[in-house]
PDB file of N, CA, C and O in Angstrom, chain B, residues numbered from 101:
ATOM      1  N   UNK B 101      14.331   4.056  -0.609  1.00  0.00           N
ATOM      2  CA  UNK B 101      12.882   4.104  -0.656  1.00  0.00           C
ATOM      3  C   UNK B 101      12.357   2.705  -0.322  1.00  0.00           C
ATOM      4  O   UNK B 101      12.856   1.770  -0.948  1.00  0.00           O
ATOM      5  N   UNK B 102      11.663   2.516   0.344  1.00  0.00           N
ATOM      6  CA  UNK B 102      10.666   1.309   0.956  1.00  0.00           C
ATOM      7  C   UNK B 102       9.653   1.031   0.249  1.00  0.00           C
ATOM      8  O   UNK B 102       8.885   1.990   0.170  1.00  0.00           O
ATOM      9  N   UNK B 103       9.328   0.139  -0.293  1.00  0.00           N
ATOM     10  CA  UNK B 103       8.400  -0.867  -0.977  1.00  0.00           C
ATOM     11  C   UNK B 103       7.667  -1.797  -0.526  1.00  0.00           C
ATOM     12  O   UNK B 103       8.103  -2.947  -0.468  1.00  0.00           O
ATOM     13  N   UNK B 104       6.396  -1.472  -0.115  1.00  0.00           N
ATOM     14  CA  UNK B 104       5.728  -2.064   0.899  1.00  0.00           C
ATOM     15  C   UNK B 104       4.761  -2.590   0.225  1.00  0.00           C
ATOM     16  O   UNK B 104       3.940  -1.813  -0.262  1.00  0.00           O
ATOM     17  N   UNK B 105       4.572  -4.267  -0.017  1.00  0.00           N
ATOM     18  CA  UNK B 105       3.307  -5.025  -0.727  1.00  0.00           C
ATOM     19  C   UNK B 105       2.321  -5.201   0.445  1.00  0.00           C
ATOM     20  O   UNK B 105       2.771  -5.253   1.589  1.00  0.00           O
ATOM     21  N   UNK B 106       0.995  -5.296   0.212  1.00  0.00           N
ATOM     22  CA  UNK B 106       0.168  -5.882   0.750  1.00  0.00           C
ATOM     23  C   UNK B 106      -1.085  -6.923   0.087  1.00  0.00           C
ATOM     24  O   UNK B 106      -1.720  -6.481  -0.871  1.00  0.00           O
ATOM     25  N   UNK B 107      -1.428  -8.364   0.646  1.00  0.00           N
ATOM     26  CA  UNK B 107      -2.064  -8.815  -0.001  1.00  0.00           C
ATOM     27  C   UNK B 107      -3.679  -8.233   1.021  1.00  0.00           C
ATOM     28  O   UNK B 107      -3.734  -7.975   2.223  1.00  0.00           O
ATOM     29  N   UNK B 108      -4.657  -8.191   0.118  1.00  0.00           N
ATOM     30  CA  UNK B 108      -5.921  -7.834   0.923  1.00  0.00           C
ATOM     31  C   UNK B 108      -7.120  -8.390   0.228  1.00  0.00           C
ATOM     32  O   UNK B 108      -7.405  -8.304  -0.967  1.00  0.00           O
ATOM     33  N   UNK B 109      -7.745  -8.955   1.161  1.00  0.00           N
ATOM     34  CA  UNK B 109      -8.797  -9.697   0.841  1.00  0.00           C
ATOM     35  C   UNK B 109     -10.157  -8.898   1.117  1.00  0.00           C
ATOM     36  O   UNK B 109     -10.538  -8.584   2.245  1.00  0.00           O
ATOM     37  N   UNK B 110     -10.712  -8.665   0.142  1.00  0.00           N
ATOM     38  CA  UNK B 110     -12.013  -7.841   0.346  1.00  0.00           C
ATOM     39  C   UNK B 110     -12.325  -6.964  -0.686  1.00  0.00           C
ATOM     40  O   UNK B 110     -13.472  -6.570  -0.896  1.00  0.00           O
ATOM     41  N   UNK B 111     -11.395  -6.656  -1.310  1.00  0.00           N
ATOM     42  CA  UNK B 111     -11.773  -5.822  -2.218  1.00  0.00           C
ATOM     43  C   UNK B 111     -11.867  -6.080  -3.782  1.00  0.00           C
ATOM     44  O   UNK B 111     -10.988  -6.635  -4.441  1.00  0.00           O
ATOM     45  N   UNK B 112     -13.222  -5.530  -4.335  1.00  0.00           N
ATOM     46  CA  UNK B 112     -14.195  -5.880  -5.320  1.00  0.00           C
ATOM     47  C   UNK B 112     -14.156  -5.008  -6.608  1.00  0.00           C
ATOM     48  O   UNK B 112     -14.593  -5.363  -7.703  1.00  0.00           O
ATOM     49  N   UNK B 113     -13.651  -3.977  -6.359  1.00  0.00           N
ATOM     50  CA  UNK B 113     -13.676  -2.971  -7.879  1.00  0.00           C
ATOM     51  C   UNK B 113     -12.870  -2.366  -7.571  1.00  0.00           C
ATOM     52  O   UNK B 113     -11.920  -2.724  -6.874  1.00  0.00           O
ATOM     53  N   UNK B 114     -13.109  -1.112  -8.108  1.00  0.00           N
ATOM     54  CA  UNK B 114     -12.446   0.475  -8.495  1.00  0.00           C
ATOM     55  C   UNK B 114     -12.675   1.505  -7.092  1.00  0.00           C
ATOM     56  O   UNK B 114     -11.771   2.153  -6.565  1.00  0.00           O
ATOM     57  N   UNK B 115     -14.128   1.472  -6.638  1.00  0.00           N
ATOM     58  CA  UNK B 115     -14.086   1.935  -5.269  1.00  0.00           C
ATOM     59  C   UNK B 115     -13.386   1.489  -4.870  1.00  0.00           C
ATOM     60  O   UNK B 115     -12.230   1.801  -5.157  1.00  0.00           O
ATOM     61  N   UNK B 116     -13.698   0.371  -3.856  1.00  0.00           N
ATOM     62  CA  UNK B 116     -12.718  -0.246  -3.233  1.00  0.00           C
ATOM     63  C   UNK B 116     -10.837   0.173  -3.135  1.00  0.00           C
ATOM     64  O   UNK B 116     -10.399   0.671  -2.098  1.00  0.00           O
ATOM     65  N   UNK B 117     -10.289   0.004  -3.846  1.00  0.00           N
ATOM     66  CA  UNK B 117      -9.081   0.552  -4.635  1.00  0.00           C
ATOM     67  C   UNK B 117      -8.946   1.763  -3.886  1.00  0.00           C
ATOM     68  O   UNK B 117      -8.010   1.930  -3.104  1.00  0.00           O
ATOM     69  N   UNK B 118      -9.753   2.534  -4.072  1.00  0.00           N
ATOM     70  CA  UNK B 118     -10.273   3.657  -4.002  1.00  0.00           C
ATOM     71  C   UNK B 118      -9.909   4.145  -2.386  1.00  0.00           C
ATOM     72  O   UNK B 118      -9.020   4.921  -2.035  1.00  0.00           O
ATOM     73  N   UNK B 119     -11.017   3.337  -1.439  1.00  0.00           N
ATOM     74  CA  UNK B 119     -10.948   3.397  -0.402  1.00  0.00           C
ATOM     75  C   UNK B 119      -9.820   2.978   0.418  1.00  0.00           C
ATOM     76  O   UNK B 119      -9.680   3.410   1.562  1.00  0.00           O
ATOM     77  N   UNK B 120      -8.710   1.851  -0.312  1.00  0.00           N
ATOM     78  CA  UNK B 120      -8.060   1.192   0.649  1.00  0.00           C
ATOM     79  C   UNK B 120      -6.801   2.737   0.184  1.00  0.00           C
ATOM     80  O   UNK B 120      -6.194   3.072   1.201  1.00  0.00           O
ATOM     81  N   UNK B 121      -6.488   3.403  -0.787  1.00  0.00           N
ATOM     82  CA  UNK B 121      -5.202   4.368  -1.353  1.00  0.00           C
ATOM     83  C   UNK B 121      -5.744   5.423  -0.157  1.00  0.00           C
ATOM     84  O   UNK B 121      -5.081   5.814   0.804  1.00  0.00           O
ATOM     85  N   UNK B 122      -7.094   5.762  -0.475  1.00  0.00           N
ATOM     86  CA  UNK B 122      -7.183   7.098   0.580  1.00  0.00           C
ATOM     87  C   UNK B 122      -6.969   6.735   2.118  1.00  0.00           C
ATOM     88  O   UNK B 122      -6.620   7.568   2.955  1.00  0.00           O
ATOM     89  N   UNK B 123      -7.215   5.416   2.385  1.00  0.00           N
ATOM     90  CA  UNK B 123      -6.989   5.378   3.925  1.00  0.00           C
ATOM     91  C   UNK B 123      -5.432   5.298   4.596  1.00  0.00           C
ATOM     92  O   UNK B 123      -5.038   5.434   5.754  1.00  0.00           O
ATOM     93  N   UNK B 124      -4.640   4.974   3.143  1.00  0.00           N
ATOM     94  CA  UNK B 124      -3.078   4.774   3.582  1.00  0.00           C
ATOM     95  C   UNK B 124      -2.496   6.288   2.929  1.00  0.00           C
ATOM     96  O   UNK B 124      -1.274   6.387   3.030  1.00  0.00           O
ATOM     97  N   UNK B 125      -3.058   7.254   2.399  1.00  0.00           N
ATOM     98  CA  UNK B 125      -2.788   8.496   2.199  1.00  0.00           C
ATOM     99  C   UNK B 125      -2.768   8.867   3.078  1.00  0.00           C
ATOM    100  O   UNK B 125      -1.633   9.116   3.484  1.00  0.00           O
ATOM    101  N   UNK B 126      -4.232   9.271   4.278  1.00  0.00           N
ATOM    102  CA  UNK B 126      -4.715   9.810   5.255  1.00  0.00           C
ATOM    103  C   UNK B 126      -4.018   9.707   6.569  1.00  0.00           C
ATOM    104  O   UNK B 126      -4.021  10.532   7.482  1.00  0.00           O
ATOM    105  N   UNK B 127      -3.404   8.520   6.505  1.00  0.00           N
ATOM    106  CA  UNK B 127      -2.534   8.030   7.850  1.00  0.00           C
ATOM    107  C   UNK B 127      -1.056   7.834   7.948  1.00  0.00           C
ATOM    108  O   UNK B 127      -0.502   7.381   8.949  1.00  0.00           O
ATOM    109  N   UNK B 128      -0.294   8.296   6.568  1.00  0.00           N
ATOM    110  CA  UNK B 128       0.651   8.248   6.361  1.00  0.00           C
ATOM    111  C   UNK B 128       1.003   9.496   5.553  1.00  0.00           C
ATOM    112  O   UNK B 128       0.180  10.310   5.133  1.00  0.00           O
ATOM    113  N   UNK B 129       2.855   9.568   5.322  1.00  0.00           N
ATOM    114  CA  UNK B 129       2.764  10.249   4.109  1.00  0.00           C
ATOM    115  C   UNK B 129       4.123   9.558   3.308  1.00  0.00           C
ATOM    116  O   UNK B 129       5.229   9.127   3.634  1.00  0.00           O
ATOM    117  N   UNK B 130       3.452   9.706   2.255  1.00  0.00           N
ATOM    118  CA  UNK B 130       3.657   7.793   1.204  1.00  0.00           C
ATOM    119  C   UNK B 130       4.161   8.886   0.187  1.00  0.00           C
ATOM    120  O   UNK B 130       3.750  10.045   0.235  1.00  0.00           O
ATOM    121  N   UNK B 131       5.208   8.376  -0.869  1.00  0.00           N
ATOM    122  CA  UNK B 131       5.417   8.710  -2.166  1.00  0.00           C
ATOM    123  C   UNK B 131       4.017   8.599  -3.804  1.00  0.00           C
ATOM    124  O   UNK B 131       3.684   9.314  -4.749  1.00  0.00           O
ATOM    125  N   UNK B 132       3.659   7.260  -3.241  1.00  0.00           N
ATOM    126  CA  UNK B 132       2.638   6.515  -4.227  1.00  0.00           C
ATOM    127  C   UNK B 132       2.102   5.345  -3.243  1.00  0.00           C
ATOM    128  O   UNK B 132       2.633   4.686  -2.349  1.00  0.00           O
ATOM    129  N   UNK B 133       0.911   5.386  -3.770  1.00  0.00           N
ATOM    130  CA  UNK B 133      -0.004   4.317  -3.204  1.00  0.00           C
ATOM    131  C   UNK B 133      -0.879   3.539  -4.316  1.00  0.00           C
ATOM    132  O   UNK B 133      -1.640   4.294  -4.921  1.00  0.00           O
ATOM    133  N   UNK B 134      -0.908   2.720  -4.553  1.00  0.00           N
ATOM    134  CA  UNK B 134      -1.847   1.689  -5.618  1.00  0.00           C
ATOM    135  C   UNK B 134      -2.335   0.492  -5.607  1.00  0.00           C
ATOM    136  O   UNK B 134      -1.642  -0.496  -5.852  1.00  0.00           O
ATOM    137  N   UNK B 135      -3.738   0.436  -5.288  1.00  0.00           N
ATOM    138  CA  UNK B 135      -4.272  -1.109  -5.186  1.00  0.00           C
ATOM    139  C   UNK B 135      -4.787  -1.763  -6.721  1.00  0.00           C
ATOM    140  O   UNK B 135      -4.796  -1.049  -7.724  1.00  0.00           O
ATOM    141  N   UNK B 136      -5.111  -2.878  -6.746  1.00  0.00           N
ATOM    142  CA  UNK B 136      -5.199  -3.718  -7.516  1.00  0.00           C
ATOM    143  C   UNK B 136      -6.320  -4.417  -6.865  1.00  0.00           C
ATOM    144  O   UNK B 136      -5.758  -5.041  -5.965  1.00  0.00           O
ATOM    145  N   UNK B 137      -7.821  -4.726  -6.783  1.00  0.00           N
ATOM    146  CA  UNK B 137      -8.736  -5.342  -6.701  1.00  0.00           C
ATOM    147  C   UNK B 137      -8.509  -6.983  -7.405  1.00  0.00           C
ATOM    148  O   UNK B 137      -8.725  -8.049  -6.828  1.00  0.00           O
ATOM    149  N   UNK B 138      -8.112  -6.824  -8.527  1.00  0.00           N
ATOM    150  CA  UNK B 138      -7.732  -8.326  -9.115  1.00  0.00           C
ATOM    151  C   UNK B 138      -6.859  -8.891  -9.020  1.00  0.00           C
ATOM    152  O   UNK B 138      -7.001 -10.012  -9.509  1.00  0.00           O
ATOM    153  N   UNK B 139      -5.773  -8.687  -8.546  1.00  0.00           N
ATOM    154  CA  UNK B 139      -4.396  -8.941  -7.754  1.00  0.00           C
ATOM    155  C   UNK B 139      -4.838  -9.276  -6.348  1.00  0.00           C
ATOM    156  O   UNK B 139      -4.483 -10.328  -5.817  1.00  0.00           O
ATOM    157  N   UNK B 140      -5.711  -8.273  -5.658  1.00  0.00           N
ATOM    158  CA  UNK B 140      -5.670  -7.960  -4.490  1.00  0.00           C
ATOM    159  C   UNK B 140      -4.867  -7.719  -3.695  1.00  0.00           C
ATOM    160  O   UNK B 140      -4.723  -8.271  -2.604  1.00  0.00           O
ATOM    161  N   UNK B 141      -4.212  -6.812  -4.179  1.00  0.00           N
ATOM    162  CA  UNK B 141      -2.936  -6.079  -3.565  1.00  0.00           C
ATOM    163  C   UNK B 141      -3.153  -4.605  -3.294  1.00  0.00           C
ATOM    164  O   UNK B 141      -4.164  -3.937  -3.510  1.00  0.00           O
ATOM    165  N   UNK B 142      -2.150  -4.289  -2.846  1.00  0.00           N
ATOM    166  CA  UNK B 142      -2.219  -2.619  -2.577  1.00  0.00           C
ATOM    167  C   UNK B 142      -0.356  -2.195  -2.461  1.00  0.00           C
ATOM    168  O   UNK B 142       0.074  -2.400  -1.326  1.00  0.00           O
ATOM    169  N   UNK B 143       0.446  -1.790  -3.222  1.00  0.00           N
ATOM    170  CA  UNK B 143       1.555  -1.292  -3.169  1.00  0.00           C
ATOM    171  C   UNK B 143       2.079   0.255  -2.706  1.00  0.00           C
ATOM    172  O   UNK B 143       1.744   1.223  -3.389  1.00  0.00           O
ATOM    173  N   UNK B 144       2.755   0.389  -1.740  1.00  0.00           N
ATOM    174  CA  UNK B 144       2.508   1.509  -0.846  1.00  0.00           C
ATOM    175  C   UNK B 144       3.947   2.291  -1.304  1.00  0.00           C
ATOM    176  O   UNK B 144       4.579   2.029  -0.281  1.00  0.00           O
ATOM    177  N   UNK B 145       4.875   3.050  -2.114  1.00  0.00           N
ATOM    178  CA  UNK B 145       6.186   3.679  -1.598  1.00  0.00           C
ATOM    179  C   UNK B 145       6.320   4.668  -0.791  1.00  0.00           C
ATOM    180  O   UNK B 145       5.530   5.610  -0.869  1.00  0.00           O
ATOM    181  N   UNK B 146       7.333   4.660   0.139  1.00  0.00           N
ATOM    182  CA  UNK B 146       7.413   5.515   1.001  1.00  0.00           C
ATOM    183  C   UNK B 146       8.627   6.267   1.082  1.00  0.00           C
ATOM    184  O   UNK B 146       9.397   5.505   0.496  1.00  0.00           O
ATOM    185  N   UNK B 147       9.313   7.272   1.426  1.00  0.00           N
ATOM    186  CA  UNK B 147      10.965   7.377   2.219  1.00  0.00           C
ATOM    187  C   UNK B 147      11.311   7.323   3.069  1.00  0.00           C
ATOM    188  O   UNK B 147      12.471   7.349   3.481  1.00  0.00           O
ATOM    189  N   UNK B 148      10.207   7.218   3.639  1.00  0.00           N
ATOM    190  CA  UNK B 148      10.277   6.659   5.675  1.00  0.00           C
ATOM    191  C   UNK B 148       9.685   5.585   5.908  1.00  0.00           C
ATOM    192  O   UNK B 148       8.826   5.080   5.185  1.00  0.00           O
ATOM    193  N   UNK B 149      10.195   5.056   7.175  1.00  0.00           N
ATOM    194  CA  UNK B 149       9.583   3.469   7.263  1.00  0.00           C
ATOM    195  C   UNK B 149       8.241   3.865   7.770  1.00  0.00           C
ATOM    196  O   UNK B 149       7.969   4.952   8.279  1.00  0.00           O
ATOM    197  N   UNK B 150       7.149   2.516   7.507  1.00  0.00           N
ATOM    198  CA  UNK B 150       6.189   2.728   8.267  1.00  0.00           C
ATOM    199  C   UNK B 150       5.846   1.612   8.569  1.00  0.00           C
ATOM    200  O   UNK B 150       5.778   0.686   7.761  1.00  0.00           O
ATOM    201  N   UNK B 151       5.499   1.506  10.135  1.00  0.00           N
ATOM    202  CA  UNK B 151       5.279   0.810  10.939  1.00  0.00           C
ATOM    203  C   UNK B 151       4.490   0.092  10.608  1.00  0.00           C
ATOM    204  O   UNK B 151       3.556   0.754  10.157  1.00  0.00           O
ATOM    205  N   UNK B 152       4.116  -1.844  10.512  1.00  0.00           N
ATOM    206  CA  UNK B 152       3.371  -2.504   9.738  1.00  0.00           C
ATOM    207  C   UNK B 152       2.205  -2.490  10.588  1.00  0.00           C
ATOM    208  O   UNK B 152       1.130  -2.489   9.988  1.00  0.00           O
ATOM    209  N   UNK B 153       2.167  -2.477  12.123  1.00  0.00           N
ATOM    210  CA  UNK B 153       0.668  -2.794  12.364  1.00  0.00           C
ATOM    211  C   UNK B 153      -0.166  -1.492  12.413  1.00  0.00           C
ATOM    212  O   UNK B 153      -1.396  -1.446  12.430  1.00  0.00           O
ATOM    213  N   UNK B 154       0.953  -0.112  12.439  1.00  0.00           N
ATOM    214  CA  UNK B 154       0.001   0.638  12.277  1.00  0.00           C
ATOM    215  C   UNK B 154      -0.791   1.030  10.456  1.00  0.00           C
ATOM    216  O   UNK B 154      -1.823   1.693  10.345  1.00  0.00           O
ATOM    217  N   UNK B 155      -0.144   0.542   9.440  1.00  0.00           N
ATOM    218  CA  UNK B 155      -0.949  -0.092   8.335  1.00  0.00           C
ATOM    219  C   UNK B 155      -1.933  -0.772   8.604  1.00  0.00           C
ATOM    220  O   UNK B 155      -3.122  -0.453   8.614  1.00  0.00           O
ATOM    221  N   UNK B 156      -1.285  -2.035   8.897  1.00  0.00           N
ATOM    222  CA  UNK B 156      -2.580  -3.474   8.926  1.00  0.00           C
ATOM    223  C   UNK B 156      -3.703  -2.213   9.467  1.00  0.00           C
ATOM    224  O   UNK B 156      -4.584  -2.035   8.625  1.00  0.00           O
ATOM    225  N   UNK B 157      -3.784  -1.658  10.232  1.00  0.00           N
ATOM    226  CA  UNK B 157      -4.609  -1.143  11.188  1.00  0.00           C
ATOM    227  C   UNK B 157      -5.773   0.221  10.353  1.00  0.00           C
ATOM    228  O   UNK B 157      -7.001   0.271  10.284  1.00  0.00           O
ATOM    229  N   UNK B 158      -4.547   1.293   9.763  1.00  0.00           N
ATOM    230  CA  UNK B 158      -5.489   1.806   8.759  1.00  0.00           C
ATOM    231  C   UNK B 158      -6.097   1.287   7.800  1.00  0.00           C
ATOM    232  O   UNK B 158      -7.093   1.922   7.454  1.00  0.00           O
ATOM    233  N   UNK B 159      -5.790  -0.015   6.996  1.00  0.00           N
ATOM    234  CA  UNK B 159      -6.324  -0.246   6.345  1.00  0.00           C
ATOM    235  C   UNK B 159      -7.436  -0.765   6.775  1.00  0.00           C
ATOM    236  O   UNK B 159      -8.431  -0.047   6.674  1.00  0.00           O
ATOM    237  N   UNK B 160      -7.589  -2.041   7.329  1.00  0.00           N
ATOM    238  CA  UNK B 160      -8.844  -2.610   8.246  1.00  0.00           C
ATOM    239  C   UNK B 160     -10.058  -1.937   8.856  1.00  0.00           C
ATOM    240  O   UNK B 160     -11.210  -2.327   9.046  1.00  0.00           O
ATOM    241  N   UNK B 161      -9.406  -0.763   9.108  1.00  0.00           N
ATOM    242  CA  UNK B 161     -10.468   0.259   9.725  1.00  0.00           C
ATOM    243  C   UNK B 161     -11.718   0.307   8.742  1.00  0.00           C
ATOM    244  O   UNK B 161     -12.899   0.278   9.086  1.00  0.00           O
ATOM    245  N   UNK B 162     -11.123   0.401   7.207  1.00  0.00           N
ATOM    246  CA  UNK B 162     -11.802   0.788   6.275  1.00  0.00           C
ATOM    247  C   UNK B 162     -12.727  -0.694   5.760  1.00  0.00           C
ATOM    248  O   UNK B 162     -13.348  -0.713   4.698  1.00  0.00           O
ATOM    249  N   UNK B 163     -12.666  -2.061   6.867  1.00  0.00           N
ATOM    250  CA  UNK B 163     -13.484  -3.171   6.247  1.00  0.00           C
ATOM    251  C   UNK B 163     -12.773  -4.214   5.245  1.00  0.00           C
ATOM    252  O   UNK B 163     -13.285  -5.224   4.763  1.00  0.00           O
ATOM    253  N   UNK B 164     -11.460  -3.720   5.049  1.00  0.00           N
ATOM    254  CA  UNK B 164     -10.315  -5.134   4.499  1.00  0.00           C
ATOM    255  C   UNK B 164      -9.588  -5.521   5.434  1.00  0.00           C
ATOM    256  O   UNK B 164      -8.966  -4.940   6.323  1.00  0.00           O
ATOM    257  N   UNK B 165      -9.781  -6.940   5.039  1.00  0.00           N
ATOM    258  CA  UNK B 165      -8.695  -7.592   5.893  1.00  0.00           C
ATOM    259  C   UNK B 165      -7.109  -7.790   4.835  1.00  0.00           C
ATOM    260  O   UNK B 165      -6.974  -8.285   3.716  1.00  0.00           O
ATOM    261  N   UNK B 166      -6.207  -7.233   5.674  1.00  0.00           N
ATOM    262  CA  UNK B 166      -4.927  -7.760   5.469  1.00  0.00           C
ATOM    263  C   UNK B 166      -4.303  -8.528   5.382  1.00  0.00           C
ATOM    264  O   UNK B 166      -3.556  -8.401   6.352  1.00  0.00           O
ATOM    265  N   UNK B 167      -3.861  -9.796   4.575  1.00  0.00           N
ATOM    266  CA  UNK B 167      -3.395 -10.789   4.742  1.00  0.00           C
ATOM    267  C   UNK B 167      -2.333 -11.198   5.135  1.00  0.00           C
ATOM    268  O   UNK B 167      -2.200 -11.988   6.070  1.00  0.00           O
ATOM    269  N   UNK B 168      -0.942 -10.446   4.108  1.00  0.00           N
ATOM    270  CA  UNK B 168       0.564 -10.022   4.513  1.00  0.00           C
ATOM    271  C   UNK B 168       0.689  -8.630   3.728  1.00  0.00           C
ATOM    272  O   UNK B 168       0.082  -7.912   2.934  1.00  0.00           O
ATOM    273  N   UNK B 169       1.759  -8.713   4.400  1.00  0.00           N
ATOM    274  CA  UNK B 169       2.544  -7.070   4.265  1.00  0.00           C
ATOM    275  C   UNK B 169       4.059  -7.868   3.948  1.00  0.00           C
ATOM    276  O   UNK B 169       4.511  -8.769   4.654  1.00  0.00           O
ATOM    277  N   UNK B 170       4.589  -7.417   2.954  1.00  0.00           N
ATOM    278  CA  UNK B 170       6.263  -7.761   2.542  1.00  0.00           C
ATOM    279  C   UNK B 170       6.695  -6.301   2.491  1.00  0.00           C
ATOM    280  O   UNK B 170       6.025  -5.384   2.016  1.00  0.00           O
ATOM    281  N   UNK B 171       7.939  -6.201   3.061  1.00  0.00           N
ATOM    282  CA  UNK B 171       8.792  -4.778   2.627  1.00  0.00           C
ATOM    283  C   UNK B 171      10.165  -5.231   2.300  1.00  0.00           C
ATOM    284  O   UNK B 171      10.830  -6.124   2.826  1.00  0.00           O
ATOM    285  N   UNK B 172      10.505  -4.282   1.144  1.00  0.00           N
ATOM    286  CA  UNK B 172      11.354  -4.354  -0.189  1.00  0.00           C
ATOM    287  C   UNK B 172      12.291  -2.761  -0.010  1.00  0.00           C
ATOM    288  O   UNK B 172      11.777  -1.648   0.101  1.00  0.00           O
ATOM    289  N   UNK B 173      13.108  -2.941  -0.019  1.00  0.00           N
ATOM    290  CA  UNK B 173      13.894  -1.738  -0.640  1.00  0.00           C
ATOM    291  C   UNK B 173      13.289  -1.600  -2.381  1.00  0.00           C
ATOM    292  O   UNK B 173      12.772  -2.486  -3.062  1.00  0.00           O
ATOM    293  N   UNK B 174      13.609  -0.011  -2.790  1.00  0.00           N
ATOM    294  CA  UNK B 174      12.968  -0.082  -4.072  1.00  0.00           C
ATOM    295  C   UNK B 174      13.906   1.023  -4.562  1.00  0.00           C
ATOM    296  O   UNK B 174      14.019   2.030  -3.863  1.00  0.00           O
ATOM    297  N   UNK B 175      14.531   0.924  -5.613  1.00  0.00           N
ATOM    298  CA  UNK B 175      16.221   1.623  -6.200  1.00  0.00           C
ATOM    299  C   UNK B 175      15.113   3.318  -6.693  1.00  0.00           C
ATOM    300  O   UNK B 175      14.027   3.395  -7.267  1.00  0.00           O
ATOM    301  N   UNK B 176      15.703   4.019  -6.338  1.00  0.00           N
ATOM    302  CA  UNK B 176      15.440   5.207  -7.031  1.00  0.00           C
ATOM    303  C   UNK B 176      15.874   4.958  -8.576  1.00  0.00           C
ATOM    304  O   UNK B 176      16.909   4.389  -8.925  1.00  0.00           O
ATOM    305  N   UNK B 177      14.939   5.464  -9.379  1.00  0.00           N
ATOM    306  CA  UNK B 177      15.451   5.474 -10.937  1.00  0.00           C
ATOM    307  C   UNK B 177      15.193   6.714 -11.409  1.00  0.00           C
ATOM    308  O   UNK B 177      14.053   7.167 -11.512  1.00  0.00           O
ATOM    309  N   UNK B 178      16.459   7.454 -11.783  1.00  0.00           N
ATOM    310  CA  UNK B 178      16.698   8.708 -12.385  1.00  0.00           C
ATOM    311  C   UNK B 178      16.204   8.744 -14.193  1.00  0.00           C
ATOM    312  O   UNK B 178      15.731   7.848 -14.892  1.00  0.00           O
ATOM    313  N   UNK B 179      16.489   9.905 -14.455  1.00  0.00           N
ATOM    314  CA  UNK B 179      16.239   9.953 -16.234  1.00  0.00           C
ATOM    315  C   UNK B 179      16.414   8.318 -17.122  1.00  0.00           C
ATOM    316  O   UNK B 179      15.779   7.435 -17.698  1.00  0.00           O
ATOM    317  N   UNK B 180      17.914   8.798 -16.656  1.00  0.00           N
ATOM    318  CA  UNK B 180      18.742   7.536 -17.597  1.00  0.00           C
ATOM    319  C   UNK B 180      19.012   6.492 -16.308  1.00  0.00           C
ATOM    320  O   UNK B 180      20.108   6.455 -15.748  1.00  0.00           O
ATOM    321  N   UNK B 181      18.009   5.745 -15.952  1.00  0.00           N
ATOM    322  CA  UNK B 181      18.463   4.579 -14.681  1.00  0.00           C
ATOM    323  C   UNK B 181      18.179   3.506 -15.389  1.00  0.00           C
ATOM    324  O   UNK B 181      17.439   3.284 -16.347  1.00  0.00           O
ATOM    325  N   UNK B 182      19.073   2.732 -14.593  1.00  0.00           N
ATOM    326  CA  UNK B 182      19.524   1.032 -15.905  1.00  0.00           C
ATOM    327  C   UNK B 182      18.202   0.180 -15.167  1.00  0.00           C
ATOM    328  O   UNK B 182      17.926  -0.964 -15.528  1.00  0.00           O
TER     329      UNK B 182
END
């Protein structure tokens, strides 16, 4: 599973948040998606790779700018996972 950070500059509350999860829902298909306005992040999991500029790209559409994108492998954790 792929673990995709993004830092993003622009976003102000709970909308926001809001807007940047539905635009990487809409253009992808993601395990979990979750931004953070006070972080200013947005954490994306996926099981397929996804292409970073076509991210940078949905997201921006929506009026944030992207700063970086890091991708992480991310361990599946079962019931009992250490």
């Amino acid at each position: 599973m792929k673990k995709i950070t993004m830092k993003i500059d622009g976003m102000m509350c709970g909308m926001c948040e809001s807007h940047v999860n539905d635009a990487v829902r809409n253009a992808f298909k993601v395990k979990k998606v979750s931004s953070s306005h006070r972080k200013g992040e947005t954490v994306v999991l996926s099981e397929n790779e996804i292409n970073e500029e076509e991210l940078r790209t949905a997201v921006e559409k929506t009026g944030y700018k992207v700063l970086s994108i890091t991708v992480s492998e991310q361990e599946k954790r079962g019931l009992f996972g250490k």
